[in-house]
C-alpha positions as CSV (number, residue, x, y, z in Angstrom):
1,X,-23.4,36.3,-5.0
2,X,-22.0,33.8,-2.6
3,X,-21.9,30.4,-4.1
4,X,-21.2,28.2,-1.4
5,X,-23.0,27.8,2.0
6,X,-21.3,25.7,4.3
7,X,-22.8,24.5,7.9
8,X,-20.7,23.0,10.9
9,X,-22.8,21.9,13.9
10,X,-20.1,20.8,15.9
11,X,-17.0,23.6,15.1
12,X,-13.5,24.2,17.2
13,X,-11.0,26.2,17.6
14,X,-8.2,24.1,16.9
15,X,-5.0,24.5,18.5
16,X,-1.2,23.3,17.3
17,X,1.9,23.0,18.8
18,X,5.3,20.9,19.3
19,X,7.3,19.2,21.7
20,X,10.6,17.5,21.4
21,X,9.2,14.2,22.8
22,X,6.0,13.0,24.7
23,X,7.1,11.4,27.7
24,X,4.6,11.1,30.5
25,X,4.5,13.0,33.7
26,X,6.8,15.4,32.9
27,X,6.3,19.2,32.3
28,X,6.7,19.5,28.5
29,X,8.1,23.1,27.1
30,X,6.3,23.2,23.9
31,X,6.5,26.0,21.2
32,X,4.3,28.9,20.6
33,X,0.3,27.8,19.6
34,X,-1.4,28.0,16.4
35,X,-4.9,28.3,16.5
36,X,-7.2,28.2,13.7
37,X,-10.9,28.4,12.4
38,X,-11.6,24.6,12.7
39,X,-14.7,22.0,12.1
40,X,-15.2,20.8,8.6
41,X,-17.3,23.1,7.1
42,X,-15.7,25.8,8.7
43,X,-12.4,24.4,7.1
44,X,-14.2,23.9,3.7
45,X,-15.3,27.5,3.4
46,X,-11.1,28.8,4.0
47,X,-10.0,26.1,1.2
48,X,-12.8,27.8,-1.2
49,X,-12.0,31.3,0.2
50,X,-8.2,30.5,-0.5
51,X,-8.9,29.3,-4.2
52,X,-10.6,32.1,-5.2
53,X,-14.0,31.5,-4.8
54,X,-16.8,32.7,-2.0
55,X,-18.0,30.8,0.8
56,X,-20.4,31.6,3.7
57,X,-19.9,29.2,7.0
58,X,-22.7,29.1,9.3
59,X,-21.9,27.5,12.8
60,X,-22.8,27.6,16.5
61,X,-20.4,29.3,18.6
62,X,-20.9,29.8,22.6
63,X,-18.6,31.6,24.9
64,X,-15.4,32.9,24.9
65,X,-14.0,30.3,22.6
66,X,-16.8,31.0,20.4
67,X,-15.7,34.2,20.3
68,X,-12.3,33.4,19.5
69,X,-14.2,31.1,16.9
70,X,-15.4,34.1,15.5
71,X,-12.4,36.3,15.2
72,X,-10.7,33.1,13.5
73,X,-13.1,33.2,10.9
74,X,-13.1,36.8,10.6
75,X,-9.1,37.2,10.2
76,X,-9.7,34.8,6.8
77,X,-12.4,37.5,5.6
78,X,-14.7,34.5,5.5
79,X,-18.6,35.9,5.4
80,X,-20.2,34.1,8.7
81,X,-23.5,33.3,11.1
82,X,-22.7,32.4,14.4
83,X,-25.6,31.4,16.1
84,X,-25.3,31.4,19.8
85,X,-25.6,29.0,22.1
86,X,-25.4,28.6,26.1
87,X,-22.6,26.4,26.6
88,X,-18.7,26.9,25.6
89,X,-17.3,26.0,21.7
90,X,-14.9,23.4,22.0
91,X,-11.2,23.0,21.2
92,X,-9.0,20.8,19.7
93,X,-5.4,20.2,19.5
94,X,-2.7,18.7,18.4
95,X,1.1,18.0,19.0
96,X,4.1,17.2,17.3
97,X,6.7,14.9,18.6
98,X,9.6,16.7,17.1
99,X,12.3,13.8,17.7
100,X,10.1,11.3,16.0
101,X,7.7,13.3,13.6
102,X,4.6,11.7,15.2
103,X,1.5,13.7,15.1
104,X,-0.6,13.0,18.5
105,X,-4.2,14.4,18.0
106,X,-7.4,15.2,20.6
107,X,-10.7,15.3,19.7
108,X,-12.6,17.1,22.6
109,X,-16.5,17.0,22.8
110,X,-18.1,19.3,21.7
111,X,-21.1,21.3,23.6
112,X,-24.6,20.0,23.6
113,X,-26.8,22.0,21.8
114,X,-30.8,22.3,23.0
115,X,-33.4,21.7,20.2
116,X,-33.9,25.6,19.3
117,X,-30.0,26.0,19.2
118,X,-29.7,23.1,16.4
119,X,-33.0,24.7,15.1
120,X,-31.4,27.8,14.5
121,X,-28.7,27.2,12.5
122,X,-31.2,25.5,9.9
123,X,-33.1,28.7,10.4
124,X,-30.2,30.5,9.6
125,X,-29.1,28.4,6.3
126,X,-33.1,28.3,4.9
127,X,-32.9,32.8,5.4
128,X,-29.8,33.5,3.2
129,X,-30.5,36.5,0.7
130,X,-28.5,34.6,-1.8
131,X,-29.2,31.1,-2.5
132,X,-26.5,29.4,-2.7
133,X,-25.5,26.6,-5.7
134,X,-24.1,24.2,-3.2
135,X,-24.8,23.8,0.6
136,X,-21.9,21.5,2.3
137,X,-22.5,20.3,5.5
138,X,-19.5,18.3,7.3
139,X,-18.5,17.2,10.5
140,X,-19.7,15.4,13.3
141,X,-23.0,16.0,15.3
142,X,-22.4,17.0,18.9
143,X,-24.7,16.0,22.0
144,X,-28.6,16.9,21.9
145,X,-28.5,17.6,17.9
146,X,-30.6,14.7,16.5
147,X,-29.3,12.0,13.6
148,X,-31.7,13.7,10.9
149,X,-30.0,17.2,11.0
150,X,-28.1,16.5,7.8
151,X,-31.0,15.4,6.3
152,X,-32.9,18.8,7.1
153,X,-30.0,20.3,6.1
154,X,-30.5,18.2,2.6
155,X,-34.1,19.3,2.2
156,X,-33.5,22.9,3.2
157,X,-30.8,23.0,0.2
158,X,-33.6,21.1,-2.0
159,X,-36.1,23.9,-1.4
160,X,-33.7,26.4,-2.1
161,X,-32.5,24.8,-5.3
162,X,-29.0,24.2,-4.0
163,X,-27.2,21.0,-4.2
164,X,-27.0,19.1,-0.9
165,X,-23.1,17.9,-0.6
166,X,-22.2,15.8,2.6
167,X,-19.1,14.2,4.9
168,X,-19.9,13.0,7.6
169,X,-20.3,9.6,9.2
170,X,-22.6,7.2,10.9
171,X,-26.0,7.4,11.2
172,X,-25.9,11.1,10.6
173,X,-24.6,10.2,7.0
174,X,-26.8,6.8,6.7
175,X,-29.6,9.3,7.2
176,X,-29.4,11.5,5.2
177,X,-28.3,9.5,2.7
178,X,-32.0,7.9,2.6
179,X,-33.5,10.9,1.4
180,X,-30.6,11.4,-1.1
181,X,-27.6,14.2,-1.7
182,X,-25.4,15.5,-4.4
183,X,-22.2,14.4,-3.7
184,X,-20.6,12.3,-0.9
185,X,-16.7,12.4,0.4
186,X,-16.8,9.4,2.9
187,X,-12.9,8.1,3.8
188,X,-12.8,4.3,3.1
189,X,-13.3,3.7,6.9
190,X,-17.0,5.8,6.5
191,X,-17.8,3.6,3.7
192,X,-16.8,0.1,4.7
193,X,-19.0,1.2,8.0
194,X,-21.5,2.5,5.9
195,X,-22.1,-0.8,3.6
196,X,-21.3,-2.9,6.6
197,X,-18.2,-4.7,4.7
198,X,-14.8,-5.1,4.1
199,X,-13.4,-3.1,1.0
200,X,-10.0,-4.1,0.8
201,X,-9.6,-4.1,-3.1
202,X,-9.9,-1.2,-5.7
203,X,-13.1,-3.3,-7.3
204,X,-14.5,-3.4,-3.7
205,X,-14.3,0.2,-3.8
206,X,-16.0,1.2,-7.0
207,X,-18.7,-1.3,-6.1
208,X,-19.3,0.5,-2.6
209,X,-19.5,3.8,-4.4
210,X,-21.6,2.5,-7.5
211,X,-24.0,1.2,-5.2
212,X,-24.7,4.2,-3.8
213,X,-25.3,6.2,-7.0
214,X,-27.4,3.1,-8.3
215,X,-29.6,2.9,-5.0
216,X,-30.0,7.3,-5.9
217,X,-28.2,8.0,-2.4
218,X,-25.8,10.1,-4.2
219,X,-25.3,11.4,-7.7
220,X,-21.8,11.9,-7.3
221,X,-19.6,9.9,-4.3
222,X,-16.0,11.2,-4.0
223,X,-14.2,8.6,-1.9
224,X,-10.5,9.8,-0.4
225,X,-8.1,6.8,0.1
226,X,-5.0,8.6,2.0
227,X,-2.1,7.4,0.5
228,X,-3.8,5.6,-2.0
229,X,-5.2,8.5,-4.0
230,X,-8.9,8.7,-4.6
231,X,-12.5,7.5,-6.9
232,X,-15.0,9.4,-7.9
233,X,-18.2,7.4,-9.1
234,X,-21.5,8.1,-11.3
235,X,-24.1,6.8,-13.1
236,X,-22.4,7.2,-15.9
237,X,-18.1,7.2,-15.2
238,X,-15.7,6.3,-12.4
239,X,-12.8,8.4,-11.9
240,X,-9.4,6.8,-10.7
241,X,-6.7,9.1,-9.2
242,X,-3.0,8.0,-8.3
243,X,-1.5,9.4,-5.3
244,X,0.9,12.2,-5.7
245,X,4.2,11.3,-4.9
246,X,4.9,13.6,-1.9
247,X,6.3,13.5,1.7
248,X,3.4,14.5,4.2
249,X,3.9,16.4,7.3
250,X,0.7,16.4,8.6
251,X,-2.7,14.1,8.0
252,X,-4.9,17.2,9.6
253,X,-7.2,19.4,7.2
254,X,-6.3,16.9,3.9
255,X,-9.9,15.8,3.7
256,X,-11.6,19.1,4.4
257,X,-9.1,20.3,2.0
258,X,-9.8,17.3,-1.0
259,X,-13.5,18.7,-0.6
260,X,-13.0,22.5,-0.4
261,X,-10.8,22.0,-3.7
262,X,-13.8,19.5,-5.4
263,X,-16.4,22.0,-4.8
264,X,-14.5,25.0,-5.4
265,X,-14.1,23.2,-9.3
266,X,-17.6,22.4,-9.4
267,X,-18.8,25.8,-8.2
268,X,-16.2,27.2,-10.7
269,X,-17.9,25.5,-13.4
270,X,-15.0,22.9,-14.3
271,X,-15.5,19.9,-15.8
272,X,-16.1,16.9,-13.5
273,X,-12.0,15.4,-13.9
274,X,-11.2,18.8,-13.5
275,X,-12.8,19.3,-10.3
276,X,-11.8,16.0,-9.2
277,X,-7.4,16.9,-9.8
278,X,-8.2,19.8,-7.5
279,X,-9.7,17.7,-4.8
280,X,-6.7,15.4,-4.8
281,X,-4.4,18.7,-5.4
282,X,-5.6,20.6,-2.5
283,X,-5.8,17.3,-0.1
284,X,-2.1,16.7,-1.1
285,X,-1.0,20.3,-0.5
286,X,-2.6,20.0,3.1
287,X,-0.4,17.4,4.2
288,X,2.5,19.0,2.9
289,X,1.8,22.2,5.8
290,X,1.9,21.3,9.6
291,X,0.0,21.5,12.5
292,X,-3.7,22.1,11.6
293,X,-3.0,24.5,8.4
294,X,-4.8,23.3,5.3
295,X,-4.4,23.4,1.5
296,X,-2.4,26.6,0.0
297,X,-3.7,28.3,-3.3
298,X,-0.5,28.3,-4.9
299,X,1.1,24.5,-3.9
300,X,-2.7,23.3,-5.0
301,X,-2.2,24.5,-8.8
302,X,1.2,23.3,-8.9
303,X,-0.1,19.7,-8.3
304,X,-3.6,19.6,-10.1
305,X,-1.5,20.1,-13.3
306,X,0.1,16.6,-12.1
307,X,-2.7,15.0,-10.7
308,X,-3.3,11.8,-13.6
309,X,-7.1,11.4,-13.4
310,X,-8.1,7.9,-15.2
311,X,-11.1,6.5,-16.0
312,X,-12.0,3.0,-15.1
C-alpha cells in the first residue's frame, strides 16, 4: 500500500552545472548538466523513496520537458500521475561559481494551467486505489491555478482520511491554512510573512508556531531555520533542534529533504522526536551534496543518531 501521496502543481526539471566564474558577456564553458525530477513534492516523494518508504507523486507535465519530467521520475522507480497539460513544463537551473563556491539559482515560471488542467490533478489525488495516510502538497502555484487549490487538496485528503501536510507560501498557505492541515514546514521567512511580523528571537519563534496550533491551523508546525536548526510545535510540546555542525555545499533540496525525512518517520510510525532528528538529518545531508541532489539514505542515518532534539 502506498503511504504517501504527494501533489506538485507547479514541477521542473531542474538543471545543474558549474563554471569557473560568472563574468558577464562572455561565453562561459560550463561542465556536463545534471538534471533531476524537481518541484517540491516531486522532491519529497525521492527523499521518502530513498529512505525506504513508498511514495506516489502526482504532477502536471506538458511537452517535451514534461516528458523528460517523466522519465526523471521514472529512473528513481517513483509510482507517478502525470496529468497533461497544453503548454511546456518548466525548468530550472542552477550554477556553481567554482573559483568562489557561490551558488547562482533561476526560478523560471512555470506554465499556466486552464481550470480543468488544475482540476485534474485533484481528480487524480481524490481516485487513488490506495488511500494514502498522508497527502503532502508543496510548492508554489503557477499562473491560472487559483489560491484555494491547497485547500481542496486539504479537504480531498480529509475525505479520504489522509492527513493533509503542507509547504508552501503566501496566500496559497494562508488559505488553506483557514480550513486547517496536519502539519506545516514554513521557512522563517514564510512565517514572519505569514503572521505579518518580525521573528527575530527563538521565543518569537515558538510563539509564531504556537499560535498556529492554538488558532487549530495546524496540529503539528515544523519550522526549518537554515543554519539555525529547527522547532517543531504542539498543543502539547515544542521541540528544539541544534544545527549540525557541518560544511554545506549546496542550500538546494535541504527543505524538501527536512520534510521528506519528517514524514518518512511519521509514516514509519516513529515517535514524534524521532521523526523530527530525521527531518533535520535528511535536510543536513542535502546540503552536504551539490547541485540540485537531495538527502542520501545512508549520510541521513549517520546524522539522525547525532541530531540533539530538546524540549522547551
Amino acid at each position: 500500500m502506498i503511504s504517501v501521496a504527494t501533489i506538485t502543481p507547479n514541477p521542473a526539471v531542474d538543471v545543474s552545472t558549474s563554471v569557473e566564474r560568472i563574468v558577464p558577456t562572455s561565453k562561459l564553458r560550463c561542465t556536463a548538466a545534471r538534471r533531476d525530477p524537481g518541484g517540491g513534492g516531486i522532491n519529497v516523494a525521492r527523499v521518502i523513496k530513498r529512505l525506504g518508504g513508498d511514495a506516489i507523486a502526482i504532477y502536471p507535465r506538458g511537452g517535451a520537458t514534461g516528458h523528460v519530467l517523466s522519465q526523471l521520475v521514472a529512473r528513481e522507480q517513483i509510482a507517478s500521475h502525470g496529468c497533461k497539460i497544453s503548454e511546456e513544463t518548466r525548468e530550472d537551473f542552477s550554477v556553481e561559481e567554482t573559483s568562489t563556491g557561490q551558488q547562482y539559482r533561476f526560478v523560471l515560471p512555470g506554465p499556466a494551467l486552464n481550470e480543468s488542467e488544475w482540476r485534474a490533478c485533484l481528480e487524480c489525488l481524490d481516485r487513488l486505489e490506495s488511500g494514502p495516510g498522508f497527502v503532502v502538497a508543496s510548492g508554489s502555484l503557477p499562473p491560472g491555478v487559483p489560491a484555494d487549490f491547497y485547500a481542496r487538496v486539504g479537504e480531498i485528503s480529509k475525505s479520504r482520511n489522509a492527513k493533509f501536510v503542507l509547504d508552501s507560501s503566501g496566500k496559497a498557505l494562508a488559505t488553506a491554512l483557514a480550513r486547517g492541515v496536519y502539519l506545516c514546514k514554513p521557512n522563517l521567512r514564510e512565517l514572519s510573512e505569514l503572521v505579518g511580523a518580525r521573528l527575530d528571537d527563538e521565543a518569537s519563534w515558538i510563539r509564531a508556531s504556537r499560535g498556529l496550533v492554538e488558532r487549530g491551523q495546524a496540529e503539528i508546525v515544523a519550522l526549518s531555520l537554515g543554519h539555525r536548526g529547527a522547532l517543531l510545535a504542539t498543543a502539547n510540546v515544542t521541540l528544539r533542534a541544534q544545527p549540525l555542525p557541518i560544511v554545506p555545499v549546496s542550500s538546494v533540496g535541504a527543505g524538501d529533504s527536512f520534510l521528506g525525512g519528517m514524514i518518512f518517520g511519521l509514516a514509519a510510525g516513529f515517535e514524534l522526536a524521532q521523526a523530527f532528528r530525521y527531518a533535520v538529518a535528511a535536510g543536513s545531508s542535502a546540503v552536504l551534496n551539490p547541485g540540485t541532489e537531495l538527502c542520501h539514505a545512508a549520510d541521513t542515518v549517520r546524522l539522525a543518531s547525532r541530531v540533539v532534539v530538546e524540549p522547551l
